[in-house]
C-alpha positions as CSV (number, residue, x, y, z in Angstrom):
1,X,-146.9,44.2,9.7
2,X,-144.5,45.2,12.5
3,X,-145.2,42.3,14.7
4,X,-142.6,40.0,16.1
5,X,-142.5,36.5,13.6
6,X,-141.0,33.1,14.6
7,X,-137.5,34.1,12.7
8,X,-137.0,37.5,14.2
9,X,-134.3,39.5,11.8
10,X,-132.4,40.0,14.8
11,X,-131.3,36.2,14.7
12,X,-129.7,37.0,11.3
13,X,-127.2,39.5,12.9
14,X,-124.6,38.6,15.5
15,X,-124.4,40.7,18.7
16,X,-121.7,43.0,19.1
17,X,-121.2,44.8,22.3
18,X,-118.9,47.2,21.5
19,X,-119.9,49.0,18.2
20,X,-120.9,52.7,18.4
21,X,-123.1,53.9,15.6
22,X,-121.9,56.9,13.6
23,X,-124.6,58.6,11.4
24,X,-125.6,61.2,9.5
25,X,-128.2,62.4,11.1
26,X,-128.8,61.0,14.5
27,X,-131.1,58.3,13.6
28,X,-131.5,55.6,16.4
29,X,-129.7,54.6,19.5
30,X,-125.6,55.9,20.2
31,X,-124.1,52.9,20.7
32,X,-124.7,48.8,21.3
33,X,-125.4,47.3,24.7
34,X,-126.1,43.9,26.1
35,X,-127.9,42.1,23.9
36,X,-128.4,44.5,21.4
37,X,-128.0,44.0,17.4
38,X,-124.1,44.7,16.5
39,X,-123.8,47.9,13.9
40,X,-120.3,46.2,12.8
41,X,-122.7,43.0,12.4
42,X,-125.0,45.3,10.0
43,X,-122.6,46.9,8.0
44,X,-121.6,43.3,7.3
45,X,-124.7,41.7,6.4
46,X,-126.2,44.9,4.8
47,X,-122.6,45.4,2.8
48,X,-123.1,42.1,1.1
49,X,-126.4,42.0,0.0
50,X,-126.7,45.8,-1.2
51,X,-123.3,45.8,-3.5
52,X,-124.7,44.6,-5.9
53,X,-126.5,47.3,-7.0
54,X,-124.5,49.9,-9.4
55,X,-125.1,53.3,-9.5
56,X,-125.6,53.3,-12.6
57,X,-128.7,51.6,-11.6
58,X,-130.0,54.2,-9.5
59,X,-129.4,57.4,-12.0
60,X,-130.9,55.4,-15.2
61,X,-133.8,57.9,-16.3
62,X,-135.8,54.6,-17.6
63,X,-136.5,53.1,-14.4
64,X,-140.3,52.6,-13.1
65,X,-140.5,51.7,-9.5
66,X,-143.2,49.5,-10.7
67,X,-140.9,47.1,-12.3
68,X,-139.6,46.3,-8.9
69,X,-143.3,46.4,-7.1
70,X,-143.6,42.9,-8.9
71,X,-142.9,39.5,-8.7
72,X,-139.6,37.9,-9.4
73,X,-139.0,37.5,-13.6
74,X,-139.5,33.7,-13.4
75,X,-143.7,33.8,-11.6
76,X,-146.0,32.3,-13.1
77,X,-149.3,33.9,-12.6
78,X,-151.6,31.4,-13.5
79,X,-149.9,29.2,-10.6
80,X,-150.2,32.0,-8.0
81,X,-153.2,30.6,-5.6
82,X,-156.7,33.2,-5.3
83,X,-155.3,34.0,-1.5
84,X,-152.3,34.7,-2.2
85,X,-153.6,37.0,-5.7
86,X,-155.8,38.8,-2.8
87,X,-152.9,39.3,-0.6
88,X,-151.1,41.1,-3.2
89,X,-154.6,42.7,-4.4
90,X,-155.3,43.9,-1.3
91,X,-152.2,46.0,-1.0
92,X,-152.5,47.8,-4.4
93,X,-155.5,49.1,-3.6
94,X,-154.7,49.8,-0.1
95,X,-151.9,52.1,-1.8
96,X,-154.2,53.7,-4.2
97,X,-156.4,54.4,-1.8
98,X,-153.8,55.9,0.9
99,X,-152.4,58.4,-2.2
100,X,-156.0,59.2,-3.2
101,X,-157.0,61.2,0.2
102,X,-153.8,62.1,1.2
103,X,-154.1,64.9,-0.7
104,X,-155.9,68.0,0.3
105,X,-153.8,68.0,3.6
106,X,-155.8,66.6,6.8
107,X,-155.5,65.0,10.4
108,X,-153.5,62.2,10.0
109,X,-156.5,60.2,12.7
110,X,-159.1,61.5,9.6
111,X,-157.1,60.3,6.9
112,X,-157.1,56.5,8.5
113,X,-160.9,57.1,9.1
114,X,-161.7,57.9,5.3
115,X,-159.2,54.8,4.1
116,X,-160.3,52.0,6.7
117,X,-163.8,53.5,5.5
118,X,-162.9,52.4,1.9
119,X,-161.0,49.7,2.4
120,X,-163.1,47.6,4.2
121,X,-164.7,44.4,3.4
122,X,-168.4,45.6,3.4
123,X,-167.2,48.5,0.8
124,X,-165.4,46.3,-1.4
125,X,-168.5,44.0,-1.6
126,X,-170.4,47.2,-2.8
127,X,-167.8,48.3,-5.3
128,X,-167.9,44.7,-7.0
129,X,-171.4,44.4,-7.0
130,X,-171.2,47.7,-9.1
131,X,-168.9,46.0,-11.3
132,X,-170.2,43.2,-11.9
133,X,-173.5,45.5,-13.7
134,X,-171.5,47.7,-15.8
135,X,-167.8,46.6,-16.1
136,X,-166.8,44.3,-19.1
137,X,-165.1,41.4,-17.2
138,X,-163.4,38.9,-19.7
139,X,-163.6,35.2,-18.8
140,X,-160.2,34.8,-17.2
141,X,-161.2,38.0,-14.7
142,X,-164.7,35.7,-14.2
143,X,-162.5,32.6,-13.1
144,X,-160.6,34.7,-11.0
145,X,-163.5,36.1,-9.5
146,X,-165.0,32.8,-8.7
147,X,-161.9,31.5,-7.7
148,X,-161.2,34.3,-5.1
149,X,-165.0,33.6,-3.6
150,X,-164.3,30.2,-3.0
151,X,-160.9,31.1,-0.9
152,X,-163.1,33.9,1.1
153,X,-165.1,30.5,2.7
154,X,-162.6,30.5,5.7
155,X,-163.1,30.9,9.3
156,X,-163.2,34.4,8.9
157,X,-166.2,34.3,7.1
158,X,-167.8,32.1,9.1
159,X,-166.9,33.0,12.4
160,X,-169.2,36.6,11.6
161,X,-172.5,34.7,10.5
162,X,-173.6,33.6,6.7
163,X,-174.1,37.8,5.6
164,X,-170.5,38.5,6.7
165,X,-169.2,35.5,5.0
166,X,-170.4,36.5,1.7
167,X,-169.3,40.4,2.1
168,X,-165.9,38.6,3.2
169,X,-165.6,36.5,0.3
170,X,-166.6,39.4,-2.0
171,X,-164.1,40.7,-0.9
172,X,-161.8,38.3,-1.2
173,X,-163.0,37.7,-5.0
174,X,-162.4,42.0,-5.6
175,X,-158.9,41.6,-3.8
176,X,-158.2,38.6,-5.6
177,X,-158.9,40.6,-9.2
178,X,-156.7,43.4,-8.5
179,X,-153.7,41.3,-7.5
180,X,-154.3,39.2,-10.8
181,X,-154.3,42.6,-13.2
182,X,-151.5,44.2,-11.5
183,X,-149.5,41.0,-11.6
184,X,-150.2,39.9,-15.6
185,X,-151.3,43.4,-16.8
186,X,-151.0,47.1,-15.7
187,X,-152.7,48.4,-18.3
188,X,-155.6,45.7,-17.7
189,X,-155.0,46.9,-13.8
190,X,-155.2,50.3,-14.8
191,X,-158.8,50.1,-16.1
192,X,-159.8,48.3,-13.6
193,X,-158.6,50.9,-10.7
194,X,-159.8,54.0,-12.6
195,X,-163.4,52.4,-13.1
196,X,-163.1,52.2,-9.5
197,X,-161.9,55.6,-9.1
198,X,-164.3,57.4,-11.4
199,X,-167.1,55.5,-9.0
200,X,-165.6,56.9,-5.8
201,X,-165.6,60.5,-7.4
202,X,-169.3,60.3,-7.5
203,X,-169.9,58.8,-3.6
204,X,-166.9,61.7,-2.7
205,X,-169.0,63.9,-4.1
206,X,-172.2,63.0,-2.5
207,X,-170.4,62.7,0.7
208,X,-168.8,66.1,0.5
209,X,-165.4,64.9,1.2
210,X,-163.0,67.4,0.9
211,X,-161.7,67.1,-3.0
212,X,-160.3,69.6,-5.7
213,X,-162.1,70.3,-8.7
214,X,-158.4,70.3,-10.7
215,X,-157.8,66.8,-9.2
216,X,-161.4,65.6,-9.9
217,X,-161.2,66.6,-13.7
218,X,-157.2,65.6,-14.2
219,X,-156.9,63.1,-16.4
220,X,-154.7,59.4,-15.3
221,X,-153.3,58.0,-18.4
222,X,-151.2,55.2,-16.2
223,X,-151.1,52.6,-13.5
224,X,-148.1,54.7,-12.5
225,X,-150.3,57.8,-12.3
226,X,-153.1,56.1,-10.3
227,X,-150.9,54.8,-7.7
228,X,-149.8,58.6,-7.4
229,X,-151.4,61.7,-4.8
230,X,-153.6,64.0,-7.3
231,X,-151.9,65.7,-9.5
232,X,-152.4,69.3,-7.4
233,X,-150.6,67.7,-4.5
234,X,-147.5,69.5,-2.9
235,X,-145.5,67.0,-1.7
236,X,-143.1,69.0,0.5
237,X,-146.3,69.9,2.0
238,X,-147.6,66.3,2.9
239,X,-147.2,65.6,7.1
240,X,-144.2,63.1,7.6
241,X,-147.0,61.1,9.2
242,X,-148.6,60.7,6.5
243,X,-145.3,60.3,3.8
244,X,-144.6,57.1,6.2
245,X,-148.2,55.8,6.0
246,X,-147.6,55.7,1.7
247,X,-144.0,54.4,2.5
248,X,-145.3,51.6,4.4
249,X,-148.1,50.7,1.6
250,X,-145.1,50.7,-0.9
251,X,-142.8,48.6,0.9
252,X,-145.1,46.3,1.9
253,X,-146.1,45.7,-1.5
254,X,-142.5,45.0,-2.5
255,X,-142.5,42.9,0.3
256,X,-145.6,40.9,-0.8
257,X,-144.3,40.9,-4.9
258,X,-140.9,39.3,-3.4
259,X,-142.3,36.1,-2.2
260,X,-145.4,35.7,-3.6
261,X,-143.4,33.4,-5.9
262,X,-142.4,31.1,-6.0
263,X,-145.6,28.9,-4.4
264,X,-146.1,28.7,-0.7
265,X,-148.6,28.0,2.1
266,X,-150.4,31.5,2.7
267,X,-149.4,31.9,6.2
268,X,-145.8,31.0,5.5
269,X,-145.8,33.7,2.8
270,X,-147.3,35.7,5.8
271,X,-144.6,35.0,8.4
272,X,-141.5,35.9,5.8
273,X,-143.8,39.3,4.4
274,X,-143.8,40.2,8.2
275,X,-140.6,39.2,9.1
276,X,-139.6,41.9,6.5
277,X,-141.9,44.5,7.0
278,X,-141.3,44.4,10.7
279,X,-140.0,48.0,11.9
280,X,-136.9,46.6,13.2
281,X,-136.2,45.2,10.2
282,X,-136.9,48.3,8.7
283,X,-134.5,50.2,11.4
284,X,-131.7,48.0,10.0
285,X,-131.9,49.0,6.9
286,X,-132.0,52.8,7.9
287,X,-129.6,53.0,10.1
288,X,-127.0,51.3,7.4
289,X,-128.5,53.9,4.7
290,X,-127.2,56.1,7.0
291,X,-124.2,55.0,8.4
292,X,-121.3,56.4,6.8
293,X,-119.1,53.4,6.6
294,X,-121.6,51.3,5.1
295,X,-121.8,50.0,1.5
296,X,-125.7,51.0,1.3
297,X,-125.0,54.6,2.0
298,X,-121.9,54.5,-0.5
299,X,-124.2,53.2,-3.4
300,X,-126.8,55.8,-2.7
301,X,-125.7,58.7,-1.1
302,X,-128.8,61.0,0.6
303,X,-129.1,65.0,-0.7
304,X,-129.9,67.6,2.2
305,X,-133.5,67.3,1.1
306,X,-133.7,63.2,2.0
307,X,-131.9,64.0,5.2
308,X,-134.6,65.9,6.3
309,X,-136.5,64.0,5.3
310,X,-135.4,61.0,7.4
311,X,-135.2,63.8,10.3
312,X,-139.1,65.1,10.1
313,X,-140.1,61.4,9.6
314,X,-138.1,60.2,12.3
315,X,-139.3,63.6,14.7
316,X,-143.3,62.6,13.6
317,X,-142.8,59.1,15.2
318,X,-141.8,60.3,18.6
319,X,-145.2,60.2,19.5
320,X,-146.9,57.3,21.7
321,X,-146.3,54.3,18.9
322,X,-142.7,52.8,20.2
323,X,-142.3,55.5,23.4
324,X,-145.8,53.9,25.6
325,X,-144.3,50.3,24.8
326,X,-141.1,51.1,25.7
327,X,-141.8,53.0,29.1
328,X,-144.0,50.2,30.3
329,X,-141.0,47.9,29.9
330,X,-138.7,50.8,31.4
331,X,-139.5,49.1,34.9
332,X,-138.9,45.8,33.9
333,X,-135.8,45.5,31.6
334,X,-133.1,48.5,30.3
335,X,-133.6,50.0,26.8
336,X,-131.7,48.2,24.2
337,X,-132.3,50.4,21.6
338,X,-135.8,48.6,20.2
339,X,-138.2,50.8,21.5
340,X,-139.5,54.2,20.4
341,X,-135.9,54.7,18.4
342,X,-136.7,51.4,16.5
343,X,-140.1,52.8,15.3
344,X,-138.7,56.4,14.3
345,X,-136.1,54.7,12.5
346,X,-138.9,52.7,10.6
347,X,-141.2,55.6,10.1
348,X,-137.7,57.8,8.9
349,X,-137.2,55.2,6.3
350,X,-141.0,54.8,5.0
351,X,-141.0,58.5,5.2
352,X,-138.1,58.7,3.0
353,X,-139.3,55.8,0.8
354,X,-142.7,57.8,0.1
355,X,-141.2,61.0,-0.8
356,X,-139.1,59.4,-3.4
357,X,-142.1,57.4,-4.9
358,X,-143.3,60.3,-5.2
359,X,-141.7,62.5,-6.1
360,X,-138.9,61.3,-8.1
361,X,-139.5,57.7,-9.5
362,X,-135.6,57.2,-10.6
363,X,-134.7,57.9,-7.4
364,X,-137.6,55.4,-5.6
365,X,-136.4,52.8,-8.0
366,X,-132.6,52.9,-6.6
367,X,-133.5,52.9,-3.0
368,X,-136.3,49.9,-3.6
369,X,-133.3,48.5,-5.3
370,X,-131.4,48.6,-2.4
371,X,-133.9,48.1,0.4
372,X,-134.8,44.7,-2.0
373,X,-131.2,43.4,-1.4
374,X,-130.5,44.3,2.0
375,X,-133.6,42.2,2.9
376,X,-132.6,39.3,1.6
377,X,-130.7,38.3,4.6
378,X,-134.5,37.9,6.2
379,X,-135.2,35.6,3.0
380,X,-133.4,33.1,5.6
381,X,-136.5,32.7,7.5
382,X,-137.8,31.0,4.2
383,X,-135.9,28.1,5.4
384,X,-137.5,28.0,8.6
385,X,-141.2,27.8,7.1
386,X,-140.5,25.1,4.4
């Protein structure tokens, strides 16, 4: 999700070539050159759409992220087409399944190996098939079901021959279920997920992967819970790596619950979910959380422990995923400040975003809160699709 879209964020902001950036904690480039993305412009933008949010907000003990992982108040389920129930779907699990085995520690490259090997199609075909034996499906998960088949009959399907066409719209169909619980029913969604996970203790277990017995036997009494690391997990000991590869799973499903409603074409939904979930729309947003004279970092001021936070996270992306971009364009045109600083911002603010989820919910809640209304200014692009 960090590719460029037709309504680039930048568009949103006007340049400013004279701004110097003043932080808490170093995080991105000194100052604004050429064509560069004004600070002063930011603080503007970012101002307006994040005052709204009072801090008694953010210290209210009865907040659940979860309320703001959702669709806005006024959705309508029922309306919500199969694809786009599978594009939400498919980010739940993707987030269960990221806080499921990040926990024992591991190589970051093994822990993508072990969730692209459980995320993917031909796996979720499996895991439905299982269902679909044993699991007591109502009538309405049925529909869904079929309905989520029937969307899975794209060129994606059958571009890969007739087998991979029906793994694919399996798939679909599974995705399409999970989005449709979470969205009507978290305790329904709750079920659901733990049937799952109870299934994937027994092939962890016949695959040896590395598991704790206190973990395995814990029970999960929640949604919330499920969409948690296991319950022996030390999060002060979790990699910044992998806090930002949770982060990104939880801000890309707020991004997804934002606009899946009200009802648009499936790749417009796509464009404006990208368009926010772009790193350098996710720098924006950091660098104003930490910016000093900015309204964001007044309405949620960051403890010693979410600075470093932000520092290891932005430290662990200083490796090859902005820097190799950015020296190959060395030669061609001068750094403007969206190369391998854009990405550690990004990662900094996922990082941070992760830690918080999960590790103090009140806390997650107030800075969704906040990343929710500074985003709005990409909502603009929603103009552009229509």
């Amino acid at each position: 999700a960090r590719t460029s879209s037709t309504y680039c964020v930048a568009n949103a902001f006007a340049p400013d070539t004279t701004t110097t950036h003043i932080d808490r904690f170093r995080c991105g480039a000194t100052a604004s050159t050429g064509n560069s993305i004004g600070n002063s412009s930011i603080r503007t933008v970012l101002a307006a759409s994040s005052g709204s949010t009072p801090s008694s907000i953010i210290d209210d003990d009865s907040k659940d992220p979860l309320d703001l992982l959702q669709p806005r108040s006024d959705f309508d389920v029922d309306q919500i087409g199969p694809a786009q129930l599978a594009f939400v779907g498919d980010i739940v699990y993707e987030l269960y399944v990221r806080c499921r085995y990040v926990w024992p520690a591991r190589r970051t490259a093994d822990l993508q190996t072990t969730v692209v090997g459980i995320v993917r199609a031909e796996t979720q075909s499996k895991l439905l098939a299982s269902m679909m034996k044993s699991f007591p499906f109502t009538g309405k998960e049925r529909s869904i079901l079929t309905r989520g088949r029937n969307s899975g009959t794209g060129s994606r399907g059958r571009k890969r021959g007739k087998e991979w066409g029906a793994i694919y719209q399996d798939s679909t169909a599974f995705e399409a279920l999970i989005g449709y619980s979470y969205m009507s029913d978290r305790e329904r969604c709750y079920e659901i997920l733990n049937w799952i996970r109870n299934e994937q203790d027994k092939i962890d277990e016949n695959d040896e992967v590395n598991t704790s017995d206190k973990a395995k036997d814990a029970p999960y009494n929640s949604l919330r819970e499920l969409l948690q690391p296991r319950c022996d997990c030390e999060v002060d000991q979790v990699a910044p790596a992998q806090l930002a590869y949770i982060g990104d799973s939880v801000y890309e499903l707020l991004a997804r619950n934002k606009y899946v409603w009200p009802h648009r074409r499936t790749a417009d939904l796509h464009r404006i979910v990208v368009s926010m979930s772009r790193a350098e729309t996710q720098a924006l947003i950091c660098k104003s959380l930490t910016d000093e004279n900015s309204e964001m970092s007044r309405q949620i001021e960051l403890t010693p422990k979410e600075t470093s936070i932000l520092l290891r996270g932005r430290n662990a992306a200083g490796g090859s995923n902005g820097r190799n971009k950015q020296v190959k364009k060395a030669a061609r045109k001068p750094d403007d400040g969206t190369g391998a600083a854009m990405h550690q911002d990004a990662a900094a603010l996922e990082a941070l975003l992760a830690y918080s989820f999960i590790s103090n919910p009140r806390r997650c809640y107030g800075l969704l809160q906040l990343i929710s209304d500074a985003s709005d200014v990409v909502g603009a692009g929603e103009e552009k699709v229509k």
